[in-house]
N, C-alpha and C positions, 0 to 999 in steps of 0.2 A: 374226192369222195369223203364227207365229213361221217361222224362219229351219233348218232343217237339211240334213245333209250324209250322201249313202247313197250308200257303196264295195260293191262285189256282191265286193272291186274287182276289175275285169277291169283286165289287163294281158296287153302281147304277150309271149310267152311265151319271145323269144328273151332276154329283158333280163336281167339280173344281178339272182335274188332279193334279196340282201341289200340290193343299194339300194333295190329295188323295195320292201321294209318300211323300210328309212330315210326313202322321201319319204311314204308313205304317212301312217308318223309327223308327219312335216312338214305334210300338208295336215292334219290333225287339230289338230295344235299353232295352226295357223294360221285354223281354223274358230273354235277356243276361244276366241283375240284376238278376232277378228271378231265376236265373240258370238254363232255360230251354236249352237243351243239341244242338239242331240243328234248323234251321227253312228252310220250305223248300217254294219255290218261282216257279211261275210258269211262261212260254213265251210264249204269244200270239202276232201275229201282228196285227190281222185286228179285233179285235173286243174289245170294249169302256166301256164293263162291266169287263172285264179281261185284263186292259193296262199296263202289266210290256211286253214290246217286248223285252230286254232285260235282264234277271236276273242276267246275272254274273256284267253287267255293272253296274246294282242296288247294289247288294251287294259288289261290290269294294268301294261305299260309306259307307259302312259299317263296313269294315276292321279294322279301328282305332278306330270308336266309341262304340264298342264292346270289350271286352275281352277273350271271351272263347269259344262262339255259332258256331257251325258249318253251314256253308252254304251248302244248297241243292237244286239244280233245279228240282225243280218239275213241270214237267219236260222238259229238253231241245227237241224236236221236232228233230228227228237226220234225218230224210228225207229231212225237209228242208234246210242242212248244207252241202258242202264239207266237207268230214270229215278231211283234212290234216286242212282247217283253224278252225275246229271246236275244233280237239286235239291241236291246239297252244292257242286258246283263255282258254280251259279249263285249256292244263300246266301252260299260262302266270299267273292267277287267284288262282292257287293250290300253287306258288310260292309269291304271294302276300297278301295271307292270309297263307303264311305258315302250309299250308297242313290241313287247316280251312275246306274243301271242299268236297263235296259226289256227284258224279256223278248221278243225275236220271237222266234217258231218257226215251223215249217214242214214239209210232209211231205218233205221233199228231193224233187231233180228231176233230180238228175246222175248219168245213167244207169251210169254205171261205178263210182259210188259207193252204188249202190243194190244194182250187182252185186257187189260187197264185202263190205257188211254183210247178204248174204244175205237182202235185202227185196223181193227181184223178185217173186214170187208171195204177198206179203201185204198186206193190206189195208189203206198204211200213213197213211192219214184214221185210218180204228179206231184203231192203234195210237198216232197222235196225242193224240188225243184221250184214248185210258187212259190214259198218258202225263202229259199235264198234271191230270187229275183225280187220280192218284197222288202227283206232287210237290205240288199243293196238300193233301194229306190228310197229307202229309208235313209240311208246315211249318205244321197248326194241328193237330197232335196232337203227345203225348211218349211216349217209349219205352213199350210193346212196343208194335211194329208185326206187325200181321196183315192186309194190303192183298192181297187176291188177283185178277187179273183173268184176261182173255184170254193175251196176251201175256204178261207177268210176273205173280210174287210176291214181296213184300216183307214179309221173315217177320224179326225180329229177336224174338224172345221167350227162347229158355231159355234163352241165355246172358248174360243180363244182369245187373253186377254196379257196381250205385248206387255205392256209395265207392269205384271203379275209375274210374268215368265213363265203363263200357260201355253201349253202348244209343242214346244219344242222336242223332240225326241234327242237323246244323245248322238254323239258321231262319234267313232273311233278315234283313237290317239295315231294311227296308222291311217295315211291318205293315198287311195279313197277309201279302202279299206283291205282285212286282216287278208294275207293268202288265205287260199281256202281250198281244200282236199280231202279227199274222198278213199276209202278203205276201200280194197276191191282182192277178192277172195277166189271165185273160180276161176276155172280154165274159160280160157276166152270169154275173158268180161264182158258185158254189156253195158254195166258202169263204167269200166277203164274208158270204152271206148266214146262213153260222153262226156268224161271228163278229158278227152282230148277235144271235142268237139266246142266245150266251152272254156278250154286253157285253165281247169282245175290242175292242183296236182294232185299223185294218186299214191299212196299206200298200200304194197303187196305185202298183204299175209303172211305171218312165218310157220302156218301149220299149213303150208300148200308144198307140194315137192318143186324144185327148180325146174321141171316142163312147165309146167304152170306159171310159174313166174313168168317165165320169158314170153306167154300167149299175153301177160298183160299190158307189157309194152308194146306188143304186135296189133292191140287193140288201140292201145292209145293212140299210136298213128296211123289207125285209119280214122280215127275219130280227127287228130289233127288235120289231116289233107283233107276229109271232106269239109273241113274250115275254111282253106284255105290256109292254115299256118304252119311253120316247120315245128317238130316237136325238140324240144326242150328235155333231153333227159334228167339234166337238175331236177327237173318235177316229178322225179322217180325216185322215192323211198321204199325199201326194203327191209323187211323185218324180216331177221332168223333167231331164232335158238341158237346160242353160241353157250360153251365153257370152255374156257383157259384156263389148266393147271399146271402147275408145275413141269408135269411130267404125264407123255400117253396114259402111262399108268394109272396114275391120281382120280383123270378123269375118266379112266375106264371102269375103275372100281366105284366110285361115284356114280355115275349111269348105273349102273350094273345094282345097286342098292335097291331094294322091291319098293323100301321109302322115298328112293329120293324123288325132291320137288320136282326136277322134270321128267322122270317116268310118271309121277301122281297127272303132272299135267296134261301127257299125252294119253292118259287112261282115260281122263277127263274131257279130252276132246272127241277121241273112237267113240266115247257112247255118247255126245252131244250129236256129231253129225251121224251116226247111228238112227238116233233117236225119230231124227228128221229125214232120213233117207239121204242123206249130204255125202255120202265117202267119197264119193267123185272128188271132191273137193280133197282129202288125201292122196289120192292115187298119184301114182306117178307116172301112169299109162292108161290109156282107154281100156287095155287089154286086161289090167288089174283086177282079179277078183276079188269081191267084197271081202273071202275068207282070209286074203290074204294081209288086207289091214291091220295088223293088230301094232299091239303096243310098240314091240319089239322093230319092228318092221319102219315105224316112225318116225322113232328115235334115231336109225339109220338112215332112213330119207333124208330127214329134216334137222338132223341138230349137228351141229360143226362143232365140236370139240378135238380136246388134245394139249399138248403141248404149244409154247406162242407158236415155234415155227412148225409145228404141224397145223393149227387153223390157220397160220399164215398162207399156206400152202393149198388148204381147203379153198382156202376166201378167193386166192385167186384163180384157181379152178372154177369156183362158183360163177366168180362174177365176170371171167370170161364165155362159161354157159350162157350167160344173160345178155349176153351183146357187150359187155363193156360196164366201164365204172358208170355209178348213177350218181342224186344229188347226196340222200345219205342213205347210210348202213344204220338201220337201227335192232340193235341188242334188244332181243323180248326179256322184257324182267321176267321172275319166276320167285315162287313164295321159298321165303330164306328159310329153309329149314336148317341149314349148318350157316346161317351169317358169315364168318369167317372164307369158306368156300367162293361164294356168293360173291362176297366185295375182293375176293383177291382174284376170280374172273374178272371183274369189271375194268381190274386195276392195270391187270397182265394183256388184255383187249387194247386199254385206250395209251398205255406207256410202249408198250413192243411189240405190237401187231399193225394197229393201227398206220403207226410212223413206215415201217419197213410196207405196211401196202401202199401208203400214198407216193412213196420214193420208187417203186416197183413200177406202178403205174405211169409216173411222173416221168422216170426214164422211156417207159415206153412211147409216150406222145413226144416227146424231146427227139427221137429216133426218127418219128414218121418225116 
């Protein structure tokens, strides 16, 4: 079970953008040292607590100042794309980072960005999904393209002129092309469970409580067997809330701050799924009542802190809840309000947690 790092990123909205991409850079840079394995990024336009409207363009600053970290959108919004310019900016990117890159996508969820791209009344799972069956017919065929569906067509035929190098669309630097995976948020998906159906991999949520998680790999494999294929838990990524301080204390009194960034966060999230009737999506039981959501309540569900060998201890709690180790553990970034705090979680996570859970585990299969 490897090491990664998943930015939605939310930030409070009164901060100063341009730093706000300066440290973000920074915790990236600083994942890459640490040898976290991928970080994944997310694309919003219209809203000023979640401002990367870009991620591939984000992370092409990142290409050089990195060594090893894999790029991933979490996730690109494929309703609001052409999909013919949307498989050139991904192959342009997949060839720039030298096959660096993991496809997430997503039907978008950010209602004011749904009302922009003029997607409110369509059916945009369907259009998902043509979507990516389009860019893959893109990147294992060569010019002329006659791809017709629901939603688009991708027509380049009469104008095509071979010793001009008209016609051609890009291919990925990754053959046939990027993985590709899908975010998946409630109790018993209906995306987990197509994304087993079509050997996607899936991304759970780190603002769902661990029942929740575990319904999503229960979905994936039914999605798998009515494939016909066995499911692959590699293709299970996991996002939580994690802090590592020094000592219980540290991070107790840290939580416990009215400021700090992850109470701000989880304040942030009660009134987004609030807003939209979503708390199901917090609960941690059917039986949960709404009043009982609150901030406090959250942060107990959902965030694993402590000392190393107390989230060491969480972690494998946890992820014995879940059936077993997956492919990664990804760290929800959270806006650096104490920097320092911040990069010496990440640092205490991926140097003395990490090693002592993969050894923990290691021995365990080693036994069977």
């Amino acid at each position: 079970m490897e090491l990664g790092l998943f930015m939605m990123p939310l930030h409070d909205q009164r901060r100063n953008y341009t730093e706000v991409l300066k440290q973000d850079r920074e915790a990236i840079i600083l994942a890459d040292r640490l040898d976290f394995k991928e970080v994944w990024v997310g694309e919003h336009t219209t809203c000023s607590c979640e401002p990367i409207a870009d991620p591939l363009q984000f992370f092409a600053t990142l290409v050089h100042a990195t060594k090893q970290i894999k790029f991933a959108t979490g996730v690109l919004n494929v309703p609001q794309h052409h999909p013919a310019r949307l498989a050139s900016q991904i192959a342009q990117f997949d060839h720039l980072s030298e096959g660096r890159y993991i496809m997430g996508v997503g039907v978008g969820g950010l209602v004011t960005d749904i009302e922009l791209y003029g997607t409110t009344d369509k059916n945009r799972v369907e259009m998902t999904v043509e979507s990516i069956k389009m860019m893959h017919q893109i990147w294992s065929q060569s010019a002329p393209y006659n791809i017709k569906g629901k939603y688009w067509d991708i027509v380049v035929d009469k104008t095509i002129i071979p010793s001009l190098g008209f016609g051609p669309m890009l291919k990925p630097y990754q053959h046939p092309f990027p993985e590709l995976a899908i975010s998946v948020m409630s109790p018993n998906s209906s995306s987990a469970r197509q994304a087993g159906e079509n050997n996607w991999s899936i991304v759970s949520a780190n603002f769902t409580p661990t029942a929740n998680v575990k319904t999503h790999w229960e979905q994936y494999v039914v999605g798998s067997e009515k494939a016909g294929r066995r499911p692959d838990r590699k293709k299970w990524r996991i996002a939580r809330s994690i802090l590592v301080a020094d000592s219980d204390a540290e991070a107790k009194d840290y939580l416990a701050e009215p400021s700090s960034s992850v109470r701000w966060y989880y304040d942030y999230i009660v009134e987004d799924m609030k807003a939209f009737k979503m708390l199901g999506v917090l609960k941690p039981t059917m039986n949960t009542l709404d009043s009982d959501v609150t901030v406090q309540n959250c942060l107990d569900w959902m965030v694993i802190s402590g000392s190393p060998k107390t989230v060491m201890d969480k972690l494998v709690a946890f992820v014995d809840d879940v059936g077993g180790p997956v492919g990664k553990l990804l760290m929800t970034q959270k806006d650096w309000d104490k920097p320092n705090i911040h990069r010496r979680s990440m640092e205490l996570l991926a140097t003395q947690v990490m090693p002592k859970l993969s050894q923990h585990f290691g021995s365990l299969k080693a036994a069977e």
